[in-house]
N, C-alpha and C positions, 0 to 999 in steps of 0.2 A: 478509420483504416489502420491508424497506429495501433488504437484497443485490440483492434482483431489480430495484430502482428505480435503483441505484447505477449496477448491469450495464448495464441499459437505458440510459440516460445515456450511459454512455462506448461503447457499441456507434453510439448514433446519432452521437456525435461522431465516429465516426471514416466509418461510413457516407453522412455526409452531404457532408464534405469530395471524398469519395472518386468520388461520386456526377457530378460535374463534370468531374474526370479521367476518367471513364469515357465520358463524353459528347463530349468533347473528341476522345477516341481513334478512337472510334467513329468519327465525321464523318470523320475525318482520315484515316484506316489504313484502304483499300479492305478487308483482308483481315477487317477486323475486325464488317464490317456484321452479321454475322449475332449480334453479341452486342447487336445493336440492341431486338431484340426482349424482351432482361431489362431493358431501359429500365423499362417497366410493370410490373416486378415491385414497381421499387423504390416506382415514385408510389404504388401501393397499401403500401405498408410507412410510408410519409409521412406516409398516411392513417389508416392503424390508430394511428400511434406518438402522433399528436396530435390522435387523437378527443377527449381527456379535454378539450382546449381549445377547445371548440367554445362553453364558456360567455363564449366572449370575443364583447361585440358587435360589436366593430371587425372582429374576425377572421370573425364570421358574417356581418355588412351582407357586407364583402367577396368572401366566398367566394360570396353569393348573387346579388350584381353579376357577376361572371365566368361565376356558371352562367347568368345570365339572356342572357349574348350566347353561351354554347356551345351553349345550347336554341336560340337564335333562329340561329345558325348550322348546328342540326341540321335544321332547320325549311327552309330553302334547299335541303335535297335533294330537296324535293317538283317544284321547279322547275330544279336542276342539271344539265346536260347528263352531269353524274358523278354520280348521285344515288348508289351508294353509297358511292364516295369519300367524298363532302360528309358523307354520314351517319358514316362511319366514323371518318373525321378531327377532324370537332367532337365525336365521343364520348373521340377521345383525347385532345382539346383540354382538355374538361372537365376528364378524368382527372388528366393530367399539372399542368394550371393549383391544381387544388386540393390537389395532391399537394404541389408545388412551396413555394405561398403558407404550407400548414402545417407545414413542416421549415425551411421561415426564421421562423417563428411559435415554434417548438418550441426552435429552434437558440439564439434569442437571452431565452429566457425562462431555458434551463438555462447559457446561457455569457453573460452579459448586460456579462461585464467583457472578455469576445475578440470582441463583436459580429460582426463582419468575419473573424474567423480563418481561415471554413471554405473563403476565398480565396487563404489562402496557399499550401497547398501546389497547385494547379494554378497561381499567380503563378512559385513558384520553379522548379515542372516547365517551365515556357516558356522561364525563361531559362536554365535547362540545357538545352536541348534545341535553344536557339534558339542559343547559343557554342558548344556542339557542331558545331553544323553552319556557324559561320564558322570555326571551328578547321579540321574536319576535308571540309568542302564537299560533305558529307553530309546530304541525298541530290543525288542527281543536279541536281536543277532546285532543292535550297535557294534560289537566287537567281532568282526568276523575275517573269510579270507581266507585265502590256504595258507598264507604265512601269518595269521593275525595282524589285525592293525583295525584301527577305529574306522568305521566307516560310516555312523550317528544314522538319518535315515533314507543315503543315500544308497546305490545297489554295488558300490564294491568300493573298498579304500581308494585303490587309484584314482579313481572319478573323484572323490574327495580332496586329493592331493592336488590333483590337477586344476582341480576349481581355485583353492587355494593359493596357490603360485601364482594362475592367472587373473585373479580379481587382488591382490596385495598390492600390486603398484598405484589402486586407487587411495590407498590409506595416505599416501601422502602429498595427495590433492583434498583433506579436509577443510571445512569452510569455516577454521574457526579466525576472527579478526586477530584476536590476541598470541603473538606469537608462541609464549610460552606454553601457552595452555595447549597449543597446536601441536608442540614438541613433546607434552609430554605424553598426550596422548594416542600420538603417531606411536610412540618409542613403545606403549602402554600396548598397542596393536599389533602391531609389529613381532613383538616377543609371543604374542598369545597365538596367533598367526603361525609362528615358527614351531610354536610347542606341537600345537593340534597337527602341525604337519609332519614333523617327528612322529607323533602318534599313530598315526595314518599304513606308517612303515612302505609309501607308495616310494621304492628307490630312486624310479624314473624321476617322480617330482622332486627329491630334496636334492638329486643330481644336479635338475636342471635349474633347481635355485641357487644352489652354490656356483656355478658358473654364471649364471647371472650376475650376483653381487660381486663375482671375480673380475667381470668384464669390464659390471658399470663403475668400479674402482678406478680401472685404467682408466676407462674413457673419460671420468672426470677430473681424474689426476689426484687421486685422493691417496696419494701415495703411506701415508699415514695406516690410515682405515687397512690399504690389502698388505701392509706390514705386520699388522696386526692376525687379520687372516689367515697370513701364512707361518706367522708364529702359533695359533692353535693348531692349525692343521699339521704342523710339525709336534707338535707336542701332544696330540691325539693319536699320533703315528709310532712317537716313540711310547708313549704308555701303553698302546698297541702289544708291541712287542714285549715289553719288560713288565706288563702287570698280569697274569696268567687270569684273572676273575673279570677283569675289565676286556683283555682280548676272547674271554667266552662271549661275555655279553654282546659286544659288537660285531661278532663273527654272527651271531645267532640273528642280530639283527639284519645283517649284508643278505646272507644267505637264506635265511628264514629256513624252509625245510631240505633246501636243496644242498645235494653235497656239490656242486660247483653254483658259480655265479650263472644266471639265466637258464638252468636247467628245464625250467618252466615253460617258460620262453620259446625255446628250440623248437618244439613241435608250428606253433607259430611263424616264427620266421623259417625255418625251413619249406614250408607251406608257401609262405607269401612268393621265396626267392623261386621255390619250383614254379609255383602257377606262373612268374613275373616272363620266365623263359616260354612260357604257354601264350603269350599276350602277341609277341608280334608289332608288327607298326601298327595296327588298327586296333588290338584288343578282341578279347570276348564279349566286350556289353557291358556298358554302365551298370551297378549294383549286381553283377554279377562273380559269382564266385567257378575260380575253375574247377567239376569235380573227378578229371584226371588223377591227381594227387591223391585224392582218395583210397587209390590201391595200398597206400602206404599206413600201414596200423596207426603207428605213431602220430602223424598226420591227421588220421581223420577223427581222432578226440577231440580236434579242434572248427570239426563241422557241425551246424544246429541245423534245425528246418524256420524260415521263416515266412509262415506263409505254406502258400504253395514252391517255394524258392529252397534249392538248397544250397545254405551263406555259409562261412567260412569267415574265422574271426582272423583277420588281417593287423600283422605287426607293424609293418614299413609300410608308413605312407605314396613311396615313390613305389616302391615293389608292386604297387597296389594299383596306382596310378596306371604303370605297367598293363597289370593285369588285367584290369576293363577297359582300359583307354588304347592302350599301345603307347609309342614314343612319339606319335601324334599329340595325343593327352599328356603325355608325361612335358612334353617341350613349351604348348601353351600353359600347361599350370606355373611351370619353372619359370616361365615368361612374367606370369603376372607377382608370383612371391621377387623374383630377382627385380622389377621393378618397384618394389614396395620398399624394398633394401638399398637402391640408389636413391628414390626419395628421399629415406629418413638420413641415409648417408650425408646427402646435400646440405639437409637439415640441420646435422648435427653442424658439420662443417663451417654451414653462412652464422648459425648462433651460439656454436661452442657452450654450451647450457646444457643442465641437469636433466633438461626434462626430454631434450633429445637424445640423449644418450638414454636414457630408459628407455625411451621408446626400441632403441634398436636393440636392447638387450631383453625387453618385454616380446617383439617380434622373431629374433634369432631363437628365443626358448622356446615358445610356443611352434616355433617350426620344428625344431630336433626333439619335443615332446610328440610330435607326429610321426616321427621316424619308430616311436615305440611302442605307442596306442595306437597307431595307424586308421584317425578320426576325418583328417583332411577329405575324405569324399563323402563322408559323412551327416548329411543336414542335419538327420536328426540327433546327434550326440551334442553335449553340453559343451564342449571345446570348440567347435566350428562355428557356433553364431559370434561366440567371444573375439575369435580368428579374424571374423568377417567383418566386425566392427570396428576390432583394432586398425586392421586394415584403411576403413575409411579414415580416421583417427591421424593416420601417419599420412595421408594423402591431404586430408585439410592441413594437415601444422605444416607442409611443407609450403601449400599453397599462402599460409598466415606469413611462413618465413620470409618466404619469395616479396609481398606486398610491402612488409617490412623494409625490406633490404632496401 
C-alpha cells in the first residue's frame, strides 16, 4: 500500500510538470491540435488523484466558488445565440478549473519544500527553444509581430512573454542540495530569462514583471534590493531625457509602431468596454462575442470567424466577464480570485517568508496580465491552466500554513 502511494506520488510529479509542456505545444504546433483533445483526460486524472483532499475546506469553499460561476455560465446557454457552445464550453470550464485547482492542491501538499518546481521545466524548455531559434533563426517568422519582438516557435511574442513571467518564479525552487551551485545557477536563469523577455518586446509582460519584483521587495523588506531599483529606474529616466540616441532607441521600443502608447490596443478595449455595456446582469452567453459593435469599422478588425462562431479578440478580462456572464459572472469570478488573495494574505501574514510573498506577487501579476490579454475565460489559452494551478498552489500553502501554525 505504501509502494502504491510512493508510485503514485512520483507518477503525479512528473505528470503534472508535464501537463504545461503539453499545453504549451498544443497552442503553439498547428500540427499538434488534435492531441488537444487528451487535454481532458488529464483534468479528470487531477480529479481522481486528489479526491482524497476534498476534506480540505479552503479547497472545497473554492472549488464550489468556481463551480457556482461554471453553473451560472452554463445557465447563459438558455439565452446564447451558441447555446451549445455556451453549454459545452462552461462544462469544460468546470472540468478543467476543478481539475486544475486540485493538482496544484495535490502538488504542493506532496512537494511543499519545491512549491513552484512543477514550472521549471516548461521555464527552461522556452529558453531552449527561444536561443535556439536566435542561434539558428529557426523558424522562419521566429522574429515576428507588428511591433517586432522574438516569439521562437510560439504564435505571437506576447504569449511568449507571458509564459515567461509566469513559469520564472519556479527557477527559484531548484533542487540542487549545494547552496552555491543553487545560487549561481538561479542568478544564471534569471538573467537569461530577463534577456529573452526584453527580446519578446511583449510590454504587457516586462510591465508586469517590474512590478512584480517592486512589490516582492516590499513585502520582503528587501529594502536594499528596491534602493537599488529605483536608483536605475531613475537613472534610465534621466538618460531618457539627456541622451538623444538612447531616448530613440527606447521610445522605439515603448511604442514600437505606434505614435501613442496602446494605439493597437484601442480598437480592442474599446470593443470589450462597448460589448461589457451590451452584457447586462446575465450576459450574452458564455464564449460568446457581442456582434453589435461590429457596426463600428475600427472595432470590427478585431473580429475573426471561429467555427461557425463569430469571436472577438477581448482585452479586459472583467469587460469580458461582463460580456458573457453579466455581473452575475463578473461577482462569482471576483469571488473566487478575492479569496485566493485572502488566503495567500493570511499566508503571508501567519509566515512572514519569501515564498509567500511571491506567491502574492506571482497571483496579483498574473491577474492584471488578464486585464490586457483578456485570457481569464479562456481554457484553452496557455495562461489559464498556469492560473488555475497557481491557484490550487496558494490554497494548499495556506492549508500547510494553517497545520503549521
Amino acid at each position: 500500500m505504501k509502494y502504491n502511494s510512493v508510485m503514485n506520488k512520483k507518477i503525479f510529479g512528473i505528470v503534472f510538470p508535464f501537463f504545461f509542456i503539453l499545453t504549451t505545444a498544443v497552442w503553439s504546433i498547428g500540427q499538434l491540435i488534435w492531441v488537444a483533445y487528451s487535454v481532458h483526460a488529464f483534468y479528470l486524472y487531477f480529479i481522481l488523484t486528489g479526491f482524497k483532499e476534498f476534506k480540505s475546506k479552503e479547497l472545497k469553499f473554492s472549488l464550489l466558488i468556481i463551480a457556482s460561476f461554471g453553473f451560472w455560465a452554463m445557465v447563459t446557454a438558455f439565452w446564447s445565440p451558441y447555446p451549445w457552445e455556451s453549454f459545452k464550453r462552461s462544462s469544460i470550464f468546470i472540468v478543467a478549473s476543478w481539475g486544475l485547482i486540485i493538482a496544484g492542491f495535490c502538488w504542493i501538499k506532496n512537494f511543499s519544500k519545491n512549491e513552484l518546481g512543477f514550472l521549471i521545466p516548461l521555464n527552461i524548455l522556452l529558453l531552449i527553444v527561444s536561443v535556439f531559434s536566435l542561434i539558428t533563426k529557426i523558424p522562419q517568422d521566429y522574429w515576428a509581430g507588428t511591433g517586432l519582438g522574438l516569439k521562437s516557435f510560439l504564435w505571437h511574442q506576447n504569449a511568449l512573454g507571458s509564459l515567461i513571467i509566469f513559469t520564472i518564479p519556479g527557477i527559484f525552487f531548484l533542487p540542487f542540495k549545494d547552496r552555491r551551485i543553487r545560487i549561481i545557477v538561479t542568478a544564471i536563469l534569471f538573467l537569461l530569462n530577463v534577456y529573452i523577455l526584453i527580446l519578446t518586446h511583449s510590454r504587457t509582460s516586462l510591465v508586469i514583471f517590474l512590478l512584480s519584483v517592486f512589490l516582492f521587495t516590499l513585502l520582503t523588506k528587501r529594502f536594499k534590493v528596491l534602493g537599488i531599483i529605483i536608483l536605475l529606474f531613475a537613472c534610465v529616466t534621466t538618460f531618457y531625457f539627456i541622451n538623444e540616441d538612447f531616448h530613440s532607441i527606447l521610445k522605439n521600443y515603448l511604442f514600437k509602431t505606434e505614435v501613442s502608447l496602446l494605439d493597437r490596443k484601442k480598437p480592442v478595449l474599446l470593443a470589450t468596454y462597448e460589448a461589457a455595456g451590451h452584457g447586462g446582469w446575465k450576459g450574452l452567453g458564455f464564449e460568446v462575442s457581442d456582434t453589435i459593435v461590429i457596426s463600428n469599422p475600427q472595432i470590427s478588425k478585431s473580429y475573426y470567424y471561429y467555427g461557425v462562431r463569430l469571436m472577438r479578440e477581448k482585452g479586459v478580462s472583467i469587460f469580458a466577464l461582463v460580456e458573457e456572464t453579466g455581473w452575475i459572472g463578473l461577482t462569482l469570478f471576483l469571488l473566487f480570485v478575492g479569496y485566493l488573495f485572502y488566503l495567500s494574505i493570511l499566508t503571508y501574514l501567519n509566515t512572514m517568508d519569501w515564498t509567500s510573498a511571491l506567491m502574492i506577487c506571482v497571483l496579483l501579476g498574473m491577474c492584471l496580465h488578464a486585464q490586457f490579454e483578456g485570457w481569464w475565460l479562456t481554457v484553452t489559452s496557455v495562461q489559464f491552466p498556469l492560473f488555475m494551478g497557481m491557484a490550487g498552489v496558494a490554497i494548499g500553502k495556506f492549508r500547510i500554513s494553517s497545520e503549521k501554525k
